[in-house]
RODO-2510 file (C-alpha; in nm, 4 decimals, decimal comma):
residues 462
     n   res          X          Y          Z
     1     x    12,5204    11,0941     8,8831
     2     x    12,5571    10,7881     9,1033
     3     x    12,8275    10,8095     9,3881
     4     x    12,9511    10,4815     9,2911
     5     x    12,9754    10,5362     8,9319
     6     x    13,3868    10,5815     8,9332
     7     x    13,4529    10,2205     8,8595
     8     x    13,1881    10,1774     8,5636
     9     x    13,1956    10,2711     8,2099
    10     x    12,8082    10,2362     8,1105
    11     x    12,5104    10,3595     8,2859
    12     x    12,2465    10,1639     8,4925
    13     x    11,9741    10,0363     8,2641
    14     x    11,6835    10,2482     8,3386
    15     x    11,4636     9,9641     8,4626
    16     x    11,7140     9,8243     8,6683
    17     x    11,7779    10,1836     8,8157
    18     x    11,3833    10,1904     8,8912
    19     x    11,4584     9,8353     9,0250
    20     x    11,7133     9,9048     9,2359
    21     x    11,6177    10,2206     9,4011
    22     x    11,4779    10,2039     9,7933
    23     x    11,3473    10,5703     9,8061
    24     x    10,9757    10,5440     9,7505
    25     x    11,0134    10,3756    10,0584
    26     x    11,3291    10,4562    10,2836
    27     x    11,2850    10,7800    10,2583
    28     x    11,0949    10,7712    10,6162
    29     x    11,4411    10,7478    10,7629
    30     x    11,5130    11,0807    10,6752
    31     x    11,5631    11,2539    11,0175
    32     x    11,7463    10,9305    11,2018
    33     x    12,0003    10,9026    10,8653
    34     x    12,0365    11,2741    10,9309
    35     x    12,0853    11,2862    11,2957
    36     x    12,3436    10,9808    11,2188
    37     x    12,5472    11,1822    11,0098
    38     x    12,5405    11,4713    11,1859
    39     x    12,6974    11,2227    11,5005
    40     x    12,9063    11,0806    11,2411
    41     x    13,0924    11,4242    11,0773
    42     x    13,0648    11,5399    11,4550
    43     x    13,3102    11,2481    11,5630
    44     x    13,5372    11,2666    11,2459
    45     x    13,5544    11,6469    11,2916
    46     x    13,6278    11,6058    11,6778
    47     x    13,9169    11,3006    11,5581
    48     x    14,0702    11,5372    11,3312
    49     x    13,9389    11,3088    11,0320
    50     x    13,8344    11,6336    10,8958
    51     x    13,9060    11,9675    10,9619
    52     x    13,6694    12,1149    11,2577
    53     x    13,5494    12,3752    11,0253
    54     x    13,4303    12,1049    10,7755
    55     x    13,2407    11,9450    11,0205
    56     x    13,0890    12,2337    11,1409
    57     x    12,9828    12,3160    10,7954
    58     x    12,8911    11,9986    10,7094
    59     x    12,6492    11,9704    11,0141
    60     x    12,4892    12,2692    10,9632
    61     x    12,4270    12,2475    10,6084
    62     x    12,2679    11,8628    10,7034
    63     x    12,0296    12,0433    10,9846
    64     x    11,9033    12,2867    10,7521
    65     x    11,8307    12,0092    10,4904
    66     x    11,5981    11,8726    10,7904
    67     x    11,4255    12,1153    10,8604
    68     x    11,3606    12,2263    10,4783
    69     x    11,2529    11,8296    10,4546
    70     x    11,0612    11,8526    10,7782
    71     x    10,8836    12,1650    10,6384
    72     x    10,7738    12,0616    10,2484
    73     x    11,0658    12,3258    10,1231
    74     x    11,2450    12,0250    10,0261
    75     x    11,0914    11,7319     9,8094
    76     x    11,2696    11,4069     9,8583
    77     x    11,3121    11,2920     9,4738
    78     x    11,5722    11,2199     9,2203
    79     x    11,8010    10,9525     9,3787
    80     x    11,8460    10,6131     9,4605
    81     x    11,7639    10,5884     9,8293
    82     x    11,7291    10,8764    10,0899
    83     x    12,1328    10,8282    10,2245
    84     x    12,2411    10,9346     9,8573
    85     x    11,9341    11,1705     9,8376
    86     x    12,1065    11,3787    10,1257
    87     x    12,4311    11,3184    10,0563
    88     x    12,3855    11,4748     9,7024
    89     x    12,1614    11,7666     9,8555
    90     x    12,4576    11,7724    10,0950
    91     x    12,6941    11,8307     9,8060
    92     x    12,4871    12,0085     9,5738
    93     x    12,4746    12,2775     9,8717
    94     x    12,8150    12,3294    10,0205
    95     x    13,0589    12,1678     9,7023
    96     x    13,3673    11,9483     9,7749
    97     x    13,3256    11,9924    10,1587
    98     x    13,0093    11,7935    10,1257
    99     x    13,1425    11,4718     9,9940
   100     x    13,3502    11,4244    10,3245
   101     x    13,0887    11,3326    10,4648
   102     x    13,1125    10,9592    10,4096
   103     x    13,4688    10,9105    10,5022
   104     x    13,5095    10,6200    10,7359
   105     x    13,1397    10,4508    10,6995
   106     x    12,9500    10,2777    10,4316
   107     x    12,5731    10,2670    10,3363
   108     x    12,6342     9,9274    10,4889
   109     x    12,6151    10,0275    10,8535
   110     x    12,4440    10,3862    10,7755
   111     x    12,1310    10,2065    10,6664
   112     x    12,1652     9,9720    11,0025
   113     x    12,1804    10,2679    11,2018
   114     x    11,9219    10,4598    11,0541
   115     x    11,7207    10,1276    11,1207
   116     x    11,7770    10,1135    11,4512
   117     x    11,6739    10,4577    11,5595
   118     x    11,3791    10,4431    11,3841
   119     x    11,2704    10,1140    11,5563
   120     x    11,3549    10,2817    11,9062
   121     x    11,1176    10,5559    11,8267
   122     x    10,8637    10,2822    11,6534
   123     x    10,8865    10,0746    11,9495
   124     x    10,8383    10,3699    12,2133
   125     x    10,5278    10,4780    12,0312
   126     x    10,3663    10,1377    11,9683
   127     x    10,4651    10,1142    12,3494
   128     x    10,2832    10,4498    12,4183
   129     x     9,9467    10,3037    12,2206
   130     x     9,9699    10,0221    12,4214
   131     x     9,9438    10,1992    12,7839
   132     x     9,6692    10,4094    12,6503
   133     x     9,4589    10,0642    12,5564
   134     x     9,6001     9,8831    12,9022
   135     x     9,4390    10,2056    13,0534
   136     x     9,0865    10,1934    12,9161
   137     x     9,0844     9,8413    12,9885
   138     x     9,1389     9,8796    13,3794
   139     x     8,8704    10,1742    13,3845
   140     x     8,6211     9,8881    13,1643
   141     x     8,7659     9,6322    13,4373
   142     x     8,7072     9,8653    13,7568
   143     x     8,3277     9,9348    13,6579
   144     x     8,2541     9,5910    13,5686
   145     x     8,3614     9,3686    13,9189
   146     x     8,0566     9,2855    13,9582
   147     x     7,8603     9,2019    13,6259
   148     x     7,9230     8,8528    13,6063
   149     x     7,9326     8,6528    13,2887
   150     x     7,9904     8,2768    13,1789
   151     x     8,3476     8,1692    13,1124
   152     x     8,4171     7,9698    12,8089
   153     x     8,6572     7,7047    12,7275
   154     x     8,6396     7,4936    12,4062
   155     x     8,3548     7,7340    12,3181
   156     x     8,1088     7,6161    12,5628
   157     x     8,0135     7,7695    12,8428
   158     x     8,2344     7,6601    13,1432
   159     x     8,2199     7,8650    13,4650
   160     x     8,1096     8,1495    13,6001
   161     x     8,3538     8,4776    13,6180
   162     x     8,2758     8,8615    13,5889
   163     x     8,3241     9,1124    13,2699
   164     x     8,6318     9,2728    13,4873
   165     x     8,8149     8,9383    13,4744
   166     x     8,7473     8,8895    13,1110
   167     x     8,8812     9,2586    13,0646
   168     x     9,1741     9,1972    13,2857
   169     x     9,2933     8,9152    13,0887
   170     x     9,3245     9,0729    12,8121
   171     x     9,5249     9,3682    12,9855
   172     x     9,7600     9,0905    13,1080
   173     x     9,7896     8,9439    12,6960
   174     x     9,9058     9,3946    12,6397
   175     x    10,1139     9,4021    12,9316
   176     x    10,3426     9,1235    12,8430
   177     x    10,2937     9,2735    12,4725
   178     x    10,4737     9,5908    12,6430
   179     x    10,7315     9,3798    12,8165
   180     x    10,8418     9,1981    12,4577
   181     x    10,8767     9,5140    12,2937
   182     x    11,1148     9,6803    12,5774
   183     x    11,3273     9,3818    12,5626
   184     x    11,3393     9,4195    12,2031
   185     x    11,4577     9,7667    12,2138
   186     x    11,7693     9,6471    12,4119
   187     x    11,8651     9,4300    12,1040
   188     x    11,7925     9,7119    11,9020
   189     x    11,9446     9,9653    12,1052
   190     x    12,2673     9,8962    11,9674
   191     x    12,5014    10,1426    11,7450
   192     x    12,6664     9,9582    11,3918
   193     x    12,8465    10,2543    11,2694
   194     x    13,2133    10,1989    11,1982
   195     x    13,1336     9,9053    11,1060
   196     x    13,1968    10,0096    10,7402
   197     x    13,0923     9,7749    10,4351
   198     x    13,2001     9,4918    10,6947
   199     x    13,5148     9,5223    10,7755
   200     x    13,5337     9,8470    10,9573
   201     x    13,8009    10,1263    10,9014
   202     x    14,1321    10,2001    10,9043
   203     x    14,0447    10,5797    11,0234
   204     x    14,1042    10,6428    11,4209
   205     x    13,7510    10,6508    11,4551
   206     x    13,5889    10,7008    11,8014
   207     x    13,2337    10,4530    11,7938
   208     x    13,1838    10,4927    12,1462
   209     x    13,1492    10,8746    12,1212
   210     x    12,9081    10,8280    11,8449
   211     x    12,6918    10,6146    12,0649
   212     x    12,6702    10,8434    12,3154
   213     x    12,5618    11,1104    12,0993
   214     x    12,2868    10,8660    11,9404
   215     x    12,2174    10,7623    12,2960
   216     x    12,2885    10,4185    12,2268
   217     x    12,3893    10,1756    12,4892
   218     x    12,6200    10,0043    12,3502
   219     x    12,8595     9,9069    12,0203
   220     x    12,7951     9,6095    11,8240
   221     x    13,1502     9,3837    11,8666
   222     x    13,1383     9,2369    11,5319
   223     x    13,1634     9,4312    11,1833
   224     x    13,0554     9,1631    10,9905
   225     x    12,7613     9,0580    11,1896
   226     x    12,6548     9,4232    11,2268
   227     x    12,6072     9,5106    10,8627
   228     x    12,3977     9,2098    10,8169
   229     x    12,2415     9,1778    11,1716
   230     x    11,8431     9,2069    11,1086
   231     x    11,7547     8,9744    11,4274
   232     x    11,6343     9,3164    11,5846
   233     x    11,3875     9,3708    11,3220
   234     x    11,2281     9,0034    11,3045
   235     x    11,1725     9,0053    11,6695
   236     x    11,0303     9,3615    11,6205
   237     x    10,7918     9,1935    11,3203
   238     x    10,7439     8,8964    11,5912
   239     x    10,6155     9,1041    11,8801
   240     x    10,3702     9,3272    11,6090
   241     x    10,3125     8,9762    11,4990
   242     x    10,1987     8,8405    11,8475
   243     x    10,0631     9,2038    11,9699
   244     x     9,7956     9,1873    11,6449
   245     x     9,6850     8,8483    11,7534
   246     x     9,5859     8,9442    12,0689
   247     x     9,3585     9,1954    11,9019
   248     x     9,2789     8,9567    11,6613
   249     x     9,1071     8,7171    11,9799
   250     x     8,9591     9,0027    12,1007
   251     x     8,7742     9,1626    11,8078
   252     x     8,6727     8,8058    11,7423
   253     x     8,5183     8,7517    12,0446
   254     x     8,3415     9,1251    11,9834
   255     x     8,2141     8,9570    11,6618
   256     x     8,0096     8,6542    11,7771
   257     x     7,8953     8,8589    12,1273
   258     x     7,7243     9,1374    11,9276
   259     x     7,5851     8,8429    11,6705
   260     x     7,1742     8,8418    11,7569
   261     x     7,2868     8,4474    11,8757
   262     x     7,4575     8,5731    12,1353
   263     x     7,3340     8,9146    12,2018
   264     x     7,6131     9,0237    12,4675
   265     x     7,7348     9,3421    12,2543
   266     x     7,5829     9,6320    12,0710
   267     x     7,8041     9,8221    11,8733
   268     x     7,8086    10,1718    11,8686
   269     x     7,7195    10,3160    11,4965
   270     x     8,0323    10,4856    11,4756
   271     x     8,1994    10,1868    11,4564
   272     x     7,9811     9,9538    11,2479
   273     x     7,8749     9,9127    10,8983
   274     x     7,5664     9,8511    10,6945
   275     x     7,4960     9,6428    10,4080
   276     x     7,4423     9,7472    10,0361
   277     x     7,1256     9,5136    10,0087
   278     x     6,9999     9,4072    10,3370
   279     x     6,8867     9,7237    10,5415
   280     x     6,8716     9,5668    10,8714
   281     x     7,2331     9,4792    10,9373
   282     x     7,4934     9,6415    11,1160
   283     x     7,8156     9,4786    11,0410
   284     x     8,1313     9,4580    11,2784
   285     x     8,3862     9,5852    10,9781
   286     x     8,6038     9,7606    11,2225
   287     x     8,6500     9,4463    11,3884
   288     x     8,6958     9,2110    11,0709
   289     x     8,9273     9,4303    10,9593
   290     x     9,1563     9,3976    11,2587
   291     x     9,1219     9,0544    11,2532
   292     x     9,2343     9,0770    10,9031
   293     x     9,5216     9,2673    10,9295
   294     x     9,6648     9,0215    11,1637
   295     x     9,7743     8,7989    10,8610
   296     x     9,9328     9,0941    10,7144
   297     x    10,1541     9,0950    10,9683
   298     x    10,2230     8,7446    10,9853
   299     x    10,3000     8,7641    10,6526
   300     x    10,5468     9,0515    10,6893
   301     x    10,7052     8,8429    10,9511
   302     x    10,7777     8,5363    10,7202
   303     x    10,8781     8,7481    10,4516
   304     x    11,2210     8,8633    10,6498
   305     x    11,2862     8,5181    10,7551
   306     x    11,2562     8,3638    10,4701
   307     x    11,4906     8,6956    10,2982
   308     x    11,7638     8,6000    10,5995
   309     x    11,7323     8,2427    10,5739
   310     x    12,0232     8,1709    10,3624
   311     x    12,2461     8,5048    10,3489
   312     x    12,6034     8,4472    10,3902
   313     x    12,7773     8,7159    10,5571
   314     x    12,7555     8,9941    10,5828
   315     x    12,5610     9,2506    10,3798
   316     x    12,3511     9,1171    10,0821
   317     x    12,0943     9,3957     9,8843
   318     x    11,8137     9,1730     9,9603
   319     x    11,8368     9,3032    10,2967
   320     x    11,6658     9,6102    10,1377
   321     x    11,3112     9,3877    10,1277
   322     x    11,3134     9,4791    10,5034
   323     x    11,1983     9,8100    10,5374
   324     x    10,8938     9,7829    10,3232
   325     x    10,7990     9,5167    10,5869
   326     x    10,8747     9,6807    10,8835
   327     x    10,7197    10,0455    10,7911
   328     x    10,3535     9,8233    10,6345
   329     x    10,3709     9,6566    10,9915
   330     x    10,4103     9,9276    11,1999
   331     x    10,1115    10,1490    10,9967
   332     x     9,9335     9,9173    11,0578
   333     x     9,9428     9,8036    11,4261
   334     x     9,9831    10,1701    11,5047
   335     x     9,6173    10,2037    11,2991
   336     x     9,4997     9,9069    11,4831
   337     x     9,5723     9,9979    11,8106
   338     x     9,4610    10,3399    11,7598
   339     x     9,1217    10,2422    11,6449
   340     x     9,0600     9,9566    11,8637
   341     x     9,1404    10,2023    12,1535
   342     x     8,8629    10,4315    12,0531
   343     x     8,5897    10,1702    11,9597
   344     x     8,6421     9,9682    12,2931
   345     x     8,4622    10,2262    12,5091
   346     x     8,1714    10,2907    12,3152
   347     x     8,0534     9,8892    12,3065
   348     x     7,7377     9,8584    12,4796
   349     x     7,6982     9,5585    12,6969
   350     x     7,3376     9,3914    12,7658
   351     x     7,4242     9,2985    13,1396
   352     x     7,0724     9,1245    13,1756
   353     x     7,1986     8,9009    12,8759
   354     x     7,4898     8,7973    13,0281
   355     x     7,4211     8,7355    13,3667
   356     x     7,1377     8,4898    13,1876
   357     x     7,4526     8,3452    12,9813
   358     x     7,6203     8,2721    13,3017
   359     x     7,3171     8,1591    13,4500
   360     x     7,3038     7,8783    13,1546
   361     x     7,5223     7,5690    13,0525
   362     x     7,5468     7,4113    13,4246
   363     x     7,8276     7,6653    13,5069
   364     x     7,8189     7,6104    13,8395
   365     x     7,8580     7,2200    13,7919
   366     x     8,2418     7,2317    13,9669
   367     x     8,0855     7,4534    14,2450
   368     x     7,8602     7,1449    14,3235
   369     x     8,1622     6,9124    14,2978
   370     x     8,3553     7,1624    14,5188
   371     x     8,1114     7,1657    14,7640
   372     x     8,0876     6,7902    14,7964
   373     x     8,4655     6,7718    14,8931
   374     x     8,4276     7,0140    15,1441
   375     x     8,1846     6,8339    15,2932
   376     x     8,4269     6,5362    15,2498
   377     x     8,3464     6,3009    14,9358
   378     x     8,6457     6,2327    14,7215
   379     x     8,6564     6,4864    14,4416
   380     x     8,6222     6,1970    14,1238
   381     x     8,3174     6,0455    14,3500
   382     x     8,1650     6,4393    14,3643
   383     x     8,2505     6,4663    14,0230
   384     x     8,0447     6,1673    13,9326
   385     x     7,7231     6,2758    14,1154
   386     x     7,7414     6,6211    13,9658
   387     x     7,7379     6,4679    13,6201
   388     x     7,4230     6,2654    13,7107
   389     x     7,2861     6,5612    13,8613
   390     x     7,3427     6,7953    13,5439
   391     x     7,1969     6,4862    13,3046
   392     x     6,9304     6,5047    13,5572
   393     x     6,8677     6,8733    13,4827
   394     x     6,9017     6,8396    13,1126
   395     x     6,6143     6,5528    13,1111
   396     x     6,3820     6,8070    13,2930
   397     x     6,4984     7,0937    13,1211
   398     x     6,5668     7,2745    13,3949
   399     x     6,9058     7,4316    13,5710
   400     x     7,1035     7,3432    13,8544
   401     x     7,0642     7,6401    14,0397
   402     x     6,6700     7,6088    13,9813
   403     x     6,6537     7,2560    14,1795
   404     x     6,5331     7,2349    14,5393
   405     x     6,7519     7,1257    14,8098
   406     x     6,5610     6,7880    14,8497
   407     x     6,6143     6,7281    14,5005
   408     x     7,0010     6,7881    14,5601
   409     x     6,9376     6,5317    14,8285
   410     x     6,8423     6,2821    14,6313
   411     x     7,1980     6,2679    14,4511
   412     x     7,3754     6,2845    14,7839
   413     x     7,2934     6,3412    15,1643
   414     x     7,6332     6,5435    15,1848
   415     x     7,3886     6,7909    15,0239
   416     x     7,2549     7,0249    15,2566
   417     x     7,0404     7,3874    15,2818
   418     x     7,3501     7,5920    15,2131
   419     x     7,3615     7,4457    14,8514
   420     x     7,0936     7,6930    14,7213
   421     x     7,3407     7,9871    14,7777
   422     x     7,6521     7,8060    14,6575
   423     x     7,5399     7,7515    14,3095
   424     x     7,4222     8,1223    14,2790
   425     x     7,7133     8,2721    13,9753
   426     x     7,7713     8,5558    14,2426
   427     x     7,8343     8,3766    14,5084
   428     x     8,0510     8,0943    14,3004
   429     x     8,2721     8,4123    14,1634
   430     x     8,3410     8,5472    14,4956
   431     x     8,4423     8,2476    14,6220
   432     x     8,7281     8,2225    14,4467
   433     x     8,9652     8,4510    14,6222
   434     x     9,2415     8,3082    14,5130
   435     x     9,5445     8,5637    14,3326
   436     x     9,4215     8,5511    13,9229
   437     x     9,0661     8,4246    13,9923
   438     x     8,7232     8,6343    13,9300
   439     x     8,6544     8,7668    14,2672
   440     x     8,6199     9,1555    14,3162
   441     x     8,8383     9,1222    14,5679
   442     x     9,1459     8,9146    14,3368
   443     x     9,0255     9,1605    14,0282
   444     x     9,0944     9,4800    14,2372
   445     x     9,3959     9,3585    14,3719
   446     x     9,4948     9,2615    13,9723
   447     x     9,3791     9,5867    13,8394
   448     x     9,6481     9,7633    14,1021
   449     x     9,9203     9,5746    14,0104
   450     x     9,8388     9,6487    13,6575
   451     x     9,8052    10,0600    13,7514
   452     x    10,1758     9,9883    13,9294
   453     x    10,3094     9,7992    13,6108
   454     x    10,2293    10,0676    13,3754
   455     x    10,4044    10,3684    13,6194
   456     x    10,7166    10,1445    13,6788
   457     x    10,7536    10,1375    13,2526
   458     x    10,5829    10,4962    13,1765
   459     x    10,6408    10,7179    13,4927
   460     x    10,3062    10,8494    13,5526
   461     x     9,9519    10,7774    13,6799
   462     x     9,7591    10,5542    13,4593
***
């Protein structure tokens, strides 16, 4: 029977009780909607709400209902979303005692709470995935200072810079990911209970002693905005959101390198595919399939803001559409992560083929420039004779750190024997020593911060 029943004189259609019911999918809360309750009865017990020995049994009988959960003794079935679902079990164990439970809250703020703490703990762990990737990136950054590569912008080659810079940046894109989702969790990290249907309770509740017990920083201020608050979990769904497509530019970029065009990747067989007709391929799925799971996110994103868009206060049931959202995105940036994490050490690079990418495309056309302003021309006036001297190499097929000194002469007398070695890749990485550029030096120093970043969030040794 329905807790709510009391006022209605016909049951719920059976289609529309199908319709209406959230535990095919909310029942995931379980343990934070029970370790809410047990704060909850706790606090009315300790307010003399109920009696002390009602609380006591009431929290002992909901512990025990965890643990047969937690164990497969219990099957969660039978009701219409997992706060009734214990409540009844609740009742259907200790009687009248049971149905105390509720006094002085509503599903309202239960479900908001049991929202919260599970997007602490979601956060956390996404959090924990992260430093484990961030990790394996600075060990791929720390053995790769020195195997230089081409830098791209627009596509085409641009400049030289090495494989630990390229690795680096994309540590940088996780770090900040890391950052968003700690300053989410302070949004989140706030307790709604009390807060009632939306209008709290006449009860001499104590909110601040169930926040402590939740460990919760601090009490939402408004009843009606806490009930239908769900700004927490679209900036949770934005940072998943923004987290996937970094991935997303990464596995892409793992997708044309190990392409026979470009040559720069092999993947390892445990993380490739084949083809049903064509026996010689070996397919990037893995990679595709993060890519493609980044629009599943984005979708789960626009889905809650378009729900929230026009909800007047405070709690509407499409607010239930949520969850679904929120439990689809976090399976799957948890899968992502966890899969991307394991595939990224077993790519083999073709050094040989890079170091001829970087070689190629007149990357070290703005070292040429460079050097002519050092050497005192005005940089537009260096920039001009570099152009003529890269058309020059283009009409004799040829590169610019294949041409003779006396050939650089010919474009400009500021040119002089030292040119040979400036346009070498190497020696136009390590000349940028600059904080953020390629050099081994800058990477080193980047790759310590990074090592100091994750201790100061995670308190130990990456």
């Amino acid at each position: 029977m329905k807790m709510w029943t009391g006022r209605f004189k016909d049951s719920l259609d059976t289609k529309a009780d199908m319709f209406n019911s959230s535990l095919s999918f909310d029942k995931r809360l379980y343990k934070h909607d029970i370790m809410g309750s047990i704060a909850h009865c706790t606090m009315l017990g300790e307010c003399g709400i109920i009696s002390a020995d009602d609380a006591e049994k009431i929290c002992t009988t909901l512990s025990d209902i965890f643990y047969d959960i937690k164990n497969g003794k219990l099957k969660i079935t039978g009701a219409e979303d997992i706060h009734m679902f214990i409540e009844e079990e609740l009742t259907l164990r200790i009687g009248d005692v049971g149905k105390k439970l509720h006094t002085a809250r509503s599903r309202n703020d239960q479900v908001a709470l049991d929202l919260r703490m599970y997007l602490r703990d979601s956060v956390d762990n996404i959090a924990s995935l992260l430093k484990t990737l961030v990790e394996v990136l600075l060990k791929l950054a720390q053995a790769n200072t020195d195997t230089v590569i081409a830098a791209y912008t627009h596509m085409q080659k641009a400049q030289p810079t090495t494989l630990a810079h390229y690795f680096m940046a994309y540590a940088e894109m996780f770090m900040r990911d890391i950052e968003r989702f700690a300053e989410c969790k302070t949004r989140i990290d706030v307790m709604p209970l009390g807060s009632c249907a939306c209008t709290a309770t006449g009860f001499p509740i104590n909110r601040k002693s169930v926040a402590q017990k939740l460990d919760f920083s601090k009490v939402s201020e408004n009843s009606l905005d806490a009930v239908s608050d769900r700004d927490f979990a679209i900036e949770y769904l934005f940072d998943c959101a923004t987290l996937m497509m970094h991935l997303s530019r990464f596995n892409e970029e793992i997708i044309y390198w190990s392409t026979d065009e470009f040559g720069y990747i092999e993947l390892d067989d445990k993380f490739s595919t084949g083809s049903s007709i064509m026996p010689q391929k070996k397919n990037p799925d893995i990679c595709e399939l993060i890519r493609g799971k980044t629009g599943r996110c984005y979708g789960n994103l626009m889905a809650l803001l378009t729900t929230m868009k026009s909800l007047p206060l405070s709690y509407n049931k499409d607010m239930q559409e949520d969850k679904e959202l929120i439990f689809d995105t976090e399976d799957t940036v948890k899968n992502c992560l966890e899969i991307f994490t394991s595939m990224l050490p077993t790519l083999k690079f073709n050094k040989e083929r890079l170091f001829e990418g970087a070689c190629g495309g007149y990357t070290v056309a703005t070292e040429c420039a460079d050097y002519l302003v050092k050497k005192g021309a005005a940089f537009r006036d260096a920039h001009r004779t570099v152009g003529n001297l890269v058309r020059y190499c283009i009409e004799h097929k040829t590169n610019l750190d294949n041409l003779s000194v006396e050939e650089f002469k010919s474009f400009s007398p500021l040119f002089d024997n030292d040119i040979v070695n400036a346009v070498k890749p190497v020696n136009a990485v390590n000349s940028r020593k600059c904080q953020g550029s390629p050099s081994e030096k800058a990477v080193k120093a980047e790759i310590k911060k990074a090592e100091k970043f994750l201790l100061s969030f995670f308190g130990s040794e990456s």
